[in-house]
C-alpha positions in Angstrom: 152.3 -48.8 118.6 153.0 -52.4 117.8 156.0 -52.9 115.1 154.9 -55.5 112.4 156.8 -58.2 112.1 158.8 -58.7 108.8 159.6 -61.6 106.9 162.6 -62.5 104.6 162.6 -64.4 101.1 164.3 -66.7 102.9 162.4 -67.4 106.1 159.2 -67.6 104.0 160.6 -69.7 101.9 162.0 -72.0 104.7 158.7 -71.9 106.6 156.5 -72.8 103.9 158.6 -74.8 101.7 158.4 -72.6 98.1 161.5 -71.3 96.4 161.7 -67.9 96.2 160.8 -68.1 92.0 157.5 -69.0 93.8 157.2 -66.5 95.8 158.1 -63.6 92.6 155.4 -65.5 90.7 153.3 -64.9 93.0 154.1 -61.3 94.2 154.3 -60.7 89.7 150.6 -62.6 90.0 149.7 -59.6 93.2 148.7 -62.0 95.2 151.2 -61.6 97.5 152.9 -57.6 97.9 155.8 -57.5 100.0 157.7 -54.2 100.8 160.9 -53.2 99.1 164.0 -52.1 101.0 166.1 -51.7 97.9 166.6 -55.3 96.3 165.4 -56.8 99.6 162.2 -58.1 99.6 160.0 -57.9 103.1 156.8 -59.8 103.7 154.0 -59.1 106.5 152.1 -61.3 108.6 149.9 -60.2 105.8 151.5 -61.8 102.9 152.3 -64.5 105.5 148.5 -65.4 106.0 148.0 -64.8 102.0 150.4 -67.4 101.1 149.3 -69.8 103.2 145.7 -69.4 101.4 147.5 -69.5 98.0 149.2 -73.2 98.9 146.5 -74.7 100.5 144.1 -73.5 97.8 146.6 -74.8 94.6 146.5 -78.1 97.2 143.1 -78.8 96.5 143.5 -78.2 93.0 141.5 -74.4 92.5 143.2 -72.0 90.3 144.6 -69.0 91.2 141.6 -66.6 89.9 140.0 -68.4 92.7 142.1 -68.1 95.6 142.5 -64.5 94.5 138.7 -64.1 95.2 138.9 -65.7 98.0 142.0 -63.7 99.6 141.0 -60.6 98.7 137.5 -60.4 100.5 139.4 -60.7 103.8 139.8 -57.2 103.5 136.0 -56.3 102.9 135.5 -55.4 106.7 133.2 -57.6 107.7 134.9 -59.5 110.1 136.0 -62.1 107.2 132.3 -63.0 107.0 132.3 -62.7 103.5 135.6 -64.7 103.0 134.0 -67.2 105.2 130.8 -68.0 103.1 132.2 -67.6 99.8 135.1 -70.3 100.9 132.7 -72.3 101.9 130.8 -72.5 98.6 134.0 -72.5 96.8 134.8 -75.9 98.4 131.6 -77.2 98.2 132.1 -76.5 94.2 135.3 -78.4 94.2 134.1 -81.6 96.4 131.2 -81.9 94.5 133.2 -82.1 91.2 136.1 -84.3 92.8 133.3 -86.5 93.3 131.7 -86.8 90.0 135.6 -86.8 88.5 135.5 -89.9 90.8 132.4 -91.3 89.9 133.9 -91.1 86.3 137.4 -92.8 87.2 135.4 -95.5 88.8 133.4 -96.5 86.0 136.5 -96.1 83.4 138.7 -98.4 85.7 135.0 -100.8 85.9 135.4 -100.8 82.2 139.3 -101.6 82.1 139.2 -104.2 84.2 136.1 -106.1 82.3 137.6 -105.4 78.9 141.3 -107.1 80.4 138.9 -109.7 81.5 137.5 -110.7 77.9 140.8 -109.9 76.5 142.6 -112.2 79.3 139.7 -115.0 78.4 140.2 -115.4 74.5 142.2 -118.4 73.2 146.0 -117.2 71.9 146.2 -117.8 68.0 
């Protein structure tokens, strides 16, 4: 039988760049569930994989409801099928409104910059 390898606040920390705050916030949030060996705190190559979903997913801006969804259909049993197509929809959400939120930032900077324009052009009192 193959021993799981273990992973220490500290080396998770170190390998993904969190602080261990982090990391409680998101074992308190159970996303994350590492085993307890008195204070010590343990993580698996599943909590591994889990937190690396949880950072990329806050990197793209969706909440953590979201990524919890997502995470938690890898264990569904369907060869992460599942996962698969509702991540892909998920980030098909999120581009399309990161381009309609830049559609909108366009037009408000078009705006700024004409309105500086006839602000810029009018004669000083």
């Amino acid at each position: 039988m193959l021993q799981e390898r273990l992973f220490s606040i500290g080396q998770m920390c170190e390998q993904f760049g969190v602080t261990a705050r982090a990391l409680r916030f998101y074992e308190d949030e159970e996303l994350i569930s590492p085993e307890r060996r008195g204070l010590q705190r343990l993580y698996s190559e599943r909590d591994r994989a889990r937190l690396a979903w949880i950072l990329r997913g806050k990197s793209v801006g969706f909440s953590l409801a979201t990524i919890r969804e997502m995470i938690d259909l890898y264990d569904v049993g369907d060869q992460r099928e599942t996962q698969r197509l509702v991540t892909l929809e998920r980030c098909r959400e999120r581009v399309a409104a990161l381009e309609r939120q830049r559609h909108d930032i366009d037009a408000t900077l078009t705006e700024l910059h004409e309105f500086i324009a006839l602000v810029s052009g009018q004669p000083k009192d």
